[in-house]
C-alpha positions as CSV (number, residue, x, y, z in Angstrom):
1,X,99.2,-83.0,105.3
2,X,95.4,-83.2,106.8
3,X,95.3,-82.9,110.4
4,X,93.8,-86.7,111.5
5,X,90.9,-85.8,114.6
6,X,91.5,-87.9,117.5
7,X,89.7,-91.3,117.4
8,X,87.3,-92.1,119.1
9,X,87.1,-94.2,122.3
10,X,84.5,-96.5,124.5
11,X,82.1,-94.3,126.1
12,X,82.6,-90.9,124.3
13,X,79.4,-89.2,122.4
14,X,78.6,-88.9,118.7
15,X,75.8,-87.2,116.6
16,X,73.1,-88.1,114.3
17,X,72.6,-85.7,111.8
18,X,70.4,-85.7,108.1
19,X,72.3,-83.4,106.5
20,X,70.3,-84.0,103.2
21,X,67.7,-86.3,102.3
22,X,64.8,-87.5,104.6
23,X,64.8,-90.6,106.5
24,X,62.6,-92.6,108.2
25,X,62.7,-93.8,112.1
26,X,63.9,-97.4,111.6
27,X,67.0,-95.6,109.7
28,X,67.9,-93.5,112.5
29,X,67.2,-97.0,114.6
30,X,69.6,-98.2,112.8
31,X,72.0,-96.0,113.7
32,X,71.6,-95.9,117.3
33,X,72.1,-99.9,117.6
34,X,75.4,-99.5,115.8
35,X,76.9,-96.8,117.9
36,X,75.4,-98.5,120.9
37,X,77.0,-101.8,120.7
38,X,80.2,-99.9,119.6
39,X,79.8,-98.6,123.3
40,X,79.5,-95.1,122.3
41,X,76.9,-92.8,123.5
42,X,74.5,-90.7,121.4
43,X,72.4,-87.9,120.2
44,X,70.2,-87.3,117.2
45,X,69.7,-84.1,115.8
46,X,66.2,-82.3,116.5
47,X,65.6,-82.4,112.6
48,X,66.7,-85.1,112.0
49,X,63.2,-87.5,111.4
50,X,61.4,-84.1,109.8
51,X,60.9,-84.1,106.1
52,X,60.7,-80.8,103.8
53,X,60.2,-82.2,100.6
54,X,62.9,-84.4,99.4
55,X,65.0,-83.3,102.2
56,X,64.9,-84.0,106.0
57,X,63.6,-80.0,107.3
58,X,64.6,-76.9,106.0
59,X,68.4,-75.5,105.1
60,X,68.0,-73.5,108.4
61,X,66.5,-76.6,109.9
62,X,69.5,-79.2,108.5
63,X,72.2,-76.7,109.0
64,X,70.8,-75.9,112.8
65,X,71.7,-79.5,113.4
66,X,75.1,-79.9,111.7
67,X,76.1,-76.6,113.1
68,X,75.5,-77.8,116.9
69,X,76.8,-80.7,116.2
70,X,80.0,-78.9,114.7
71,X,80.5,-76.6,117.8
72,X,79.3,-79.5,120.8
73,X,82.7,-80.5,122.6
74,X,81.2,-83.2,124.1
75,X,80.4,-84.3,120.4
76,X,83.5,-86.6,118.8
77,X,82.3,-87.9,115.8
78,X,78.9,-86.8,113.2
79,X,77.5,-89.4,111.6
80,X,75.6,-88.6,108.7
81,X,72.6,-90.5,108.3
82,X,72.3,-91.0,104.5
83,X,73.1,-88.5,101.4
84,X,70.2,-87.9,98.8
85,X,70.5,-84.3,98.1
86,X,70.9,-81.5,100.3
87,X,74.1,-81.1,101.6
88,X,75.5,-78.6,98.8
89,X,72.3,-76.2,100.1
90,X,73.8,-76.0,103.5
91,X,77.1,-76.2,103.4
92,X,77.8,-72.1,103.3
93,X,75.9,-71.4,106.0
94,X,78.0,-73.2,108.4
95,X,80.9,-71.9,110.5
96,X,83.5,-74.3,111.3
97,X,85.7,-72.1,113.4
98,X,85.3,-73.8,116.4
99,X,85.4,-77.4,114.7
100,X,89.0,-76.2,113.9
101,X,89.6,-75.7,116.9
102,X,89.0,-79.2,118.1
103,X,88.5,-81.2,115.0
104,X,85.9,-84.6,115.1
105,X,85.4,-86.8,112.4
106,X,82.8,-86.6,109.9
107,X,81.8,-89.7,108.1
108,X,78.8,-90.8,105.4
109,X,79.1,-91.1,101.2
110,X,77.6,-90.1,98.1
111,X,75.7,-86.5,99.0
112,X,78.4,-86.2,102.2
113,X,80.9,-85.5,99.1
114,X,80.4,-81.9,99.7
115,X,81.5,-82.2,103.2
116,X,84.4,-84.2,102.4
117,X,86.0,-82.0,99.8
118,X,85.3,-78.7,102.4
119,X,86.8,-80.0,104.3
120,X,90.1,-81.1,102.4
121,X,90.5,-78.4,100.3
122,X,89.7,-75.6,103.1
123,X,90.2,-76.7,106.2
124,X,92.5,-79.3,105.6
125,X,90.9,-82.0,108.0
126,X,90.2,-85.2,107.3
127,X,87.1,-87.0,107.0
128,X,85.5,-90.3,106.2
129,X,83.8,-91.4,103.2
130,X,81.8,-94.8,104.9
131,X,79.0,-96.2,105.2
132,X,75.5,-94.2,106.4
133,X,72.1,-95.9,108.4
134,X,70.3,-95.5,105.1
135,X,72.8,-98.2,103.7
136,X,73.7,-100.3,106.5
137,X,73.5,-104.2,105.2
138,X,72.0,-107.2,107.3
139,X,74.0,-107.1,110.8
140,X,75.7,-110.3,110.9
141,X,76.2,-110.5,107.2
142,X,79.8,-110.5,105.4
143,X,78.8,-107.4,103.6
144,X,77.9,-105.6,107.1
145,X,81.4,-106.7,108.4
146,X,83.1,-105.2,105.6
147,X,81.2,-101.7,105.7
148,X,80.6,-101.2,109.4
149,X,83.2,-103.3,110.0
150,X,86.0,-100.8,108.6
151,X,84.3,-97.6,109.6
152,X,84.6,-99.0,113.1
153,X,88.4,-99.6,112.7
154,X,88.3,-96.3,111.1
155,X,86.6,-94.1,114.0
156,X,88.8,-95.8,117.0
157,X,91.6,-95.7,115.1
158,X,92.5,-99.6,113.9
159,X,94.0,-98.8,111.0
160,X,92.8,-98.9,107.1
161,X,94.4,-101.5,104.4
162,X,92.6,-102.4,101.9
163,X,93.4,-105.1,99.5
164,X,91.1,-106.2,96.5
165,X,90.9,-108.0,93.2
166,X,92.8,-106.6,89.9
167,X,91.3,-105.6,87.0
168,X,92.3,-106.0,83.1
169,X,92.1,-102.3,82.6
170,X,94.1,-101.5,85.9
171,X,97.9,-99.5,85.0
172,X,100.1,-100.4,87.3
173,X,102.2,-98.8,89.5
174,X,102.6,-97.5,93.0
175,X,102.5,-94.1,94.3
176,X,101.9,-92.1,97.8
177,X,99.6,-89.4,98.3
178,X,96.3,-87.8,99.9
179,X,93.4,-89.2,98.7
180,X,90.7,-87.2,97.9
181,X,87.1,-87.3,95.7
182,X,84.2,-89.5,96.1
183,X,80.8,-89.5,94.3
184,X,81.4,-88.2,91.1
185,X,78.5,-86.3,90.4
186,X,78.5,-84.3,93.5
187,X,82.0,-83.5,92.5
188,X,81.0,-82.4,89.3
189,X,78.6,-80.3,90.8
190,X,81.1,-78.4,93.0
191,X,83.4,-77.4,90.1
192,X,84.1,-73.5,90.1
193,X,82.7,-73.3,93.9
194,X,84.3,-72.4,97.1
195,X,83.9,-76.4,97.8
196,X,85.6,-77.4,94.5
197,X,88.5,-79.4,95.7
198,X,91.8,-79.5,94.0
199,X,93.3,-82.9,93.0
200,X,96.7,-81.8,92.1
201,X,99.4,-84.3,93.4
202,X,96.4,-86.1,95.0
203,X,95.2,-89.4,94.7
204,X,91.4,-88.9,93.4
205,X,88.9,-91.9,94.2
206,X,85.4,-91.8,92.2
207,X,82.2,-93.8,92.9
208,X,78.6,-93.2,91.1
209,X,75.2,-94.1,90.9
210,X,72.1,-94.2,88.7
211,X,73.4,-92.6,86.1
212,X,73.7,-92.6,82.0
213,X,76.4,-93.9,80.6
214,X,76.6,-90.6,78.1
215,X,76.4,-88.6,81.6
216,X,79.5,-90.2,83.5
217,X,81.5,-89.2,79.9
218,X,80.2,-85.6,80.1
219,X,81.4,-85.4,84.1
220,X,84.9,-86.6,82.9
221,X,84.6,-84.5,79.9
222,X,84.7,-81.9,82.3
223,X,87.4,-83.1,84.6
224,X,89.6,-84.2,81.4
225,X,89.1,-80.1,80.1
226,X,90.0,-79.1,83.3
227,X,93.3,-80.3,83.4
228,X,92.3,-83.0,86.8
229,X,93.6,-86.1,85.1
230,X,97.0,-84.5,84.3
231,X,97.3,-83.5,87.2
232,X,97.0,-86.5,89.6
233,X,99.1,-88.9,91.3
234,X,96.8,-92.2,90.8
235,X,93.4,-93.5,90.0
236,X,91.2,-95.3,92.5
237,X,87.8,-96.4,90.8
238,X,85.1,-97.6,93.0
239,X,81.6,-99.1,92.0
240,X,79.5,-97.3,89.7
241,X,76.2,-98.8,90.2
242,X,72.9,-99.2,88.2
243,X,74.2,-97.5,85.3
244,X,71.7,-97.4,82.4
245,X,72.6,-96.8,78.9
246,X,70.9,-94.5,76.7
247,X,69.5,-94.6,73.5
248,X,72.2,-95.3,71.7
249,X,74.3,-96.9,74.2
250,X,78.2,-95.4,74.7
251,X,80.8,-98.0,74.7
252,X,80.8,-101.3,76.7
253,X,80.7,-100.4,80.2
254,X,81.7,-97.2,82.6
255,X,85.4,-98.6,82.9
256,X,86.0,-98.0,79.5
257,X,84.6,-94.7,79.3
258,X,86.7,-93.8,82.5
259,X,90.1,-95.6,81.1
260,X,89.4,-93.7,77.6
261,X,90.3,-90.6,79.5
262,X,93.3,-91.9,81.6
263,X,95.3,-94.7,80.1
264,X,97.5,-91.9,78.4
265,X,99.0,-91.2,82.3
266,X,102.1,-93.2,84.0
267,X,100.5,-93.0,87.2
268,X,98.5,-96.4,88.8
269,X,94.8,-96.7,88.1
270,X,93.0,-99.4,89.6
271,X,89.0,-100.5,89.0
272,X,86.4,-102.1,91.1
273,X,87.9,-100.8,94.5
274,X,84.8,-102.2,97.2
275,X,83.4,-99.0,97.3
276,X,80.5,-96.7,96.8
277,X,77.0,-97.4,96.3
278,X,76.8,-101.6,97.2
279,X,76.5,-103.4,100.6
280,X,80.2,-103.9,101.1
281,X,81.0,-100.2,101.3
282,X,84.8,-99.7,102.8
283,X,85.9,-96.9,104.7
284,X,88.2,-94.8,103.2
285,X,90.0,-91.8,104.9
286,X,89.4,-88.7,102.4
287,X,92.4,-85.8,103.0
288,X,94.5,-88.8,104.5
289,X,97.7,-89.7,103.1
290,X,97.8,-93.4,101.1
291,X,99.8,-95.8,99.6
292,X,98.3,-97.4,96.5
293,X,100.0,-100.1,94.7
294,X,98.6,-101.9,91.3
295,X,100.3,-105.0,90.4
296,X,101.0,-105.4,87.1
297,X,99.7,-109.1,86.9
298,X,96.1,-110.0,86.5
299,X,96.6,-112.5,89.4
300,X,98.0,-110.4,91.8
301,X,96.1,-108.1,94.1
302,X,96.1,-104.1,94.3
303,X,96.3,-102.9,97.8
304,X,95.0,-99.3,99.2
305,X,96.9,-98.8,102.8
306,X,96.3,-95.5,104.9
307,X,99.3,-94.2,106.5
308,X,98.1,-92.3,109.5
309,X,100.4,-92.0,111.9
310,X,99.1,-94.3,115.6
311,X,97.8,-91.6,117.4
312,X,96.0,-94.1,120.2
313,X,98.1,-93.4,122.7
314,X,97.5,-89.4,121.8
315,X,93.9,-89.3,122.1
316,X,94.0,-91.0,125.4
317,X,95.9,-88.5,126.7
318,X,93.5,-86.0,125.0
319,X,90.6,-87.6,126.8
């Protein structure tokens, strides 16, 4: 099992950091008013407001920032500030020898898939895949209370259940494992690298966005030819957003292009998890293990639960 970093508590200090794309100063803004009236303290990367490009600095410059942010003890949690691209250019030039030594939590989405499945399939830590400052909704609004509403429970350690509407294509069933994944394309990116995780005995979660429908068929294509959907223990589909057909358009919709490739398996699949690229993002622990259960009635809700152990009254003692 992942080791779980200590959550976080009232007072403690966590980065900033643009890992990837380039932001803008009412992002980072953004940011800061979260963590602040979460009562945490703060500090931004040096880079992180410079822009190189489509990315914010250099790969020396980005990687300068995540690796002092990695190695800071007084640092408990990096927030990443959006994806983009970038992340993949970075990622082997970091050293996370003394994260391991005192592991924080590192949270964000889409892009921050190459972080995620580092860090499950060679460091064995877990991470979060949450919301980012670039996507933060309206604060107030039901979708902010869903996003930043669970990555806070997430960070101080509040516990993670979701539950959520069934689907007609969902297979039931209910199984117990890690989960792992995320964006799709960034996972199909990572295949054959150091970073490529494995999702053997795992379950494997899968968002997307902005893609062609033909595209999403040829990233499964690839997972189906490499044995991944054999080899997993469930199915969690989040949103696949904006997707565009092509010329001659590929069946109905991205569910059944994804169902196409799995309804042959026993174990639970379940569609439209509230997650990915849309305002209502939900945390999810990625390396952490989970209990998914798909109802086999249309009227009955599937329900994502994280099983990490309560380690509140560990951390306080760590503090």
């Amino acid at each position: 099992m992942n080791l779980i970093p200590p959550f976080l508590q009232t007072g403690q200090k966590v980065a900033l950091v643009s890992p990837a794309g380039c932001i803008g100063p009412a992002c980072l803004e953004r940011g800061i008013r979260l963590v602040e009236s979460w009562g945490l303290e703060y500090e931004t990367g040096p880079n992180a407001l410079k822009r190189f490009g489509t990315f914010a600095g250099t790969d020396q410059e980005r990687a300068a920032d995540f690796q002092h942010a990695l190695d800071n003890p007084e640092i408990k949690a990096i927030l990443c500030t959006r994806g983009g691209y970038g992340s993949a250019r970075i990622i082997d030039q970091l050293d996370f020898s003394t994260f391991l030594k005192a592991p924080k939590w590192i949270t964000g989405f889409s892009d921050i898939t190459v972080f995620h499945s580092h860090l499950q399939q060679n460091l064995h830590v877990a991470s979060l895949h949450a919301c980012m400052p670039q996507t933060y909704p309206t604060p107030g609004s039901e979708d902010y209370a869903a996003s930043a509403g669970s990555l806070h429970k997430a960070l101080f350690g509040e516990g993670l259940a979701h539950t959520f509407r069934s689907q007609f294509l969902n297979h039931p069933g209910n199984v117990t494992a890690p989960l792992v994944g995320g964006n799709l394309s960034i996972l199909y990116s990572l295949r054959g690298t150091a970073t490529d995780v494995d999702p053997s005995g795992k379950i494997l979660f899968i968002e997307d966005l902005d893609e062609y429908d033909y595209h999403i068929d040829r990233m499964l294509l690839n997972l189906a030819r490499s044995g991944w959907f054999e080899r997993i223990a469930g199915l969690v589909v989040g949103t696949f957003t904006h997707i565009k057909k092509g010329a001659n358009p590929y069946m109905s919709n991205v569910w059944s292009i994804i169902d196409s490739y799995t309804r042959k398996y026993d174990y639970p699949v379940c569609f439209g998890f509230p997650a990915g690229h849309v305002p209502y993002n939900h945390a999810l622990y990625m390396g952490a293990m989970a209990r998914l259960e798909v109802p086999g009635q249309i009227n009955e809700n599937s329900r994502l639960e994280f099983l990490i152990p309560d380690r509140k009254e560990e951390t306080e003692n760590l503090a």
